[in-house]
DRENDO-1510 file (C-alpha; in Angstrom, 1 decimal, always signed):
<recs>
REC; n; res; u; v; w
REC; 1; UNK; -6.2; -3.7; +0.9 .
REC; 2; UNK; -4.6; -2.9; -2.5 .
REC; 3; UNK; -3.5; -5.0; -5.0 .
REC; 4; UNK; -1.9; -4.1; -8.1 .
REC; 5; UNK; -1.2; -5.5; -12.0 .
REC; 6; UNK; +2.1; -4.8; -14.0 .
REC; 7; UNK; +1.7; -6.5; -17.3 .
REC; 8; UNK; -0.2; -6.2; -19.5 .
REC; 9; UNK; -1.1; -2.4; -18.7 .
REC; 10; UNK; -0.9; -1.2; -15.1 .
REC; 11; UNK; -3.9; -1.2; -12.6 .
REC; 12; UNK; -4.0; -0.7; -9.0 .
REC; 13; UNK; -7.4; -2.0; -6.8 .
REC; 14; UNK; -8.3; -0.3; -3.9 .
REC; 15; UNK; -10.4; -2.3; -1.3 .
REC; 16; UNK; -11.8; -1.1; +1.9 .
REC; 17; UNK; -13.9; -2.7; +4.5 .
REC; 18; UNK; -17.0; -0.6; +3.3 .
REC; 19; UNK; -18.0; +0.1; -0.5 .
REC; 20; UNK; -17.2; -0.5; -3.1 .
REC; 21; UNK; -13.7; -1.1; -4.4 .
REC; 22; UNK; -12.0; +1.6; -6.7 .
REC; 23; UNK; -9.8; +0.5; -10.0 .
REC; 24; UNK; -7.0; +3.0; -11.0 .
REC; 25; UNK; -6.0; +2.8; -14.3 .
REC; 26; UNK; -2.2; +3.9; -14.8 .
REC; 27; UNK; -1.9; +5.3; -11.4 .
REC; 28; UNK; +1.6; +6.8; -12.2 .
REC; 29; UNK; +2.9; +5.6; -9.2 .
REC; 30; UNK; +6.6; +3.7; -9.8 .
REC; 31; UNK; +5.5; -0.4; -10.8 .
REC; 32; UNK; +7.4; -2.5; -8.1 .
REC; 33; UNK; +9.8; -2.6; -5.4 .
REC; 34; UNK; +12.4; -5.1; -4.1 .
REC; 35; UNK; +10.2; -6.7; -1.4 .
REC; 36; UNK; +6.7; -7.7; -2.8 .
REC; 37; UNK; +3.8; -10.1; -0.9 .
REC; 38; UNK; +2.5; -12.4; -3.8 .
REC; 39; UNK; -0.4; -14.5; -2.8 .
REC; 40; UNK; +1.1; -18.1; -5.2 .
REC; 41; UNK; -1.8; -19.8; -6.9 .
REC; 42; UNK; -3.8; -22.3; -5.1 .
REC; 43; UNK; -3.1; -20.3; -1.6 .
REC; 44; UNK; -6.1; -17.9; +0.0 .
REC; 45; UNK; -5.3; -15.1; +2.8 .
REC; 46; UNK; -7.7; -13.8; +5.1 .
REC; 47; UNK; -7.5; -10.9; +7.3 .
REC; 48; UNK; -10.2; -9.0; +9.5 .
REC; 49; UNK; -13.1; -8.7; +6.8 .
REC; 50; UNK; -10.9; -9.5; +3.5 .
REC; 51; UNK; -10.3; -12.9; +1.8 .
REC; 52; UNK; -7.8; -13.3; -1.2 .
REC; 53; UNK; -7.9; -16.8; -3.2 .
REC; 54; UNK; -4.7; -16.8; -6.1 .
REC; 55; UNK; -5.6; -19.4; -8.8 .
REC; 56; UNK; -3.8; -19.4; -11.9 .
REC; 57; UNK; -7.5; -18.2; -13.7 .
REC; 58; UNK; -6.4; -15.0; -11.1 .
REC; 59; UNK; -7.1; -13.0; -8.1 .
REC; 60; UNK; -10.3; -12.9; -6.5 .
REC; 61; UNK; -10.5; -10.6; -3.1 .
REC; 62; UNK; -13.6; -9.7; -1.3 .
REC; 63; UNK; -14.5; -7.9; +1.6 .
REC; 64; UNK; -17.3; -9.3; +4.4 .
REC; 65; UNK; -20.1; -6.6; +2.8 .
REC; 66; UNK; -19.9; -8.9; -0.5 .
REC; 67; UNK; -17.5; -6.0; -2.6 .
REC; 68; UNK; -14.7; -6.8; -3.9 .
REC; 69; UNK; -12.5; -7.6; -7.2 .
REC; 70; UNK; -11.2; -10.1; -9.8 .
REC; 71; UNK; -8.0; -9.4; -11.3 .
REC; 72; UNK; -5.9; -11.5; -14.1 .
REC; 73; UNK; -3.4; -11.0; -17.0 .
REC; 74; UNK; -6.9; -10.5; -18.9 .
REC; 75; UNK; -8.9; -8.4; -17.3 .
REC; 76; UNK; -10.1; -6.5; -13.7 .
REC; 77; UNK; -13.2; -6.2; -12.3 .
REC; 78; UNK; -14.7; -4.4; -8.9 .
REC; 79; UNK; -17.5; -4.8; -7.4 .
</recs>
């Protein structure tokens, strides 16, 4: 999965369903598109080995081999 940050400066997260996930700081790619899937706060998603939880504290994804990331307005984090 990949999940990326806009404001305040732009990150993308890489996850995949072994290691650990990758941050990419300005990746140059174009920020945004017409159609985007947001995760609103207070939902979760699961799919295969990933789970997402949105709260308004942030984004919090993880992968069943216990990697993952934290993402907010303040900060991102892999692990």
């Amino acid at each position: 999965i990949s999940c990326s940050r806009v404001e305040p400066r732009y990150v993308t997260v890489i996850l995949g369903p072994k290691g650990k996930a990758t941050k990419i700081e300005n990746p140059g790619e174009q920020g945004c598109c017409s159609i985007v899937t947001r995760l609103e706060y207070g939902n979760t998603w699961s799919a295969g080995p990933f789970t997402c939880a949105s709260r308004k504290t942030g984004l919090t994804c993880s992968s069943s081999n216990g990697h993952g990331f934290s993402m907010s307005r303040a900060s991102v984090t892999v692990k």
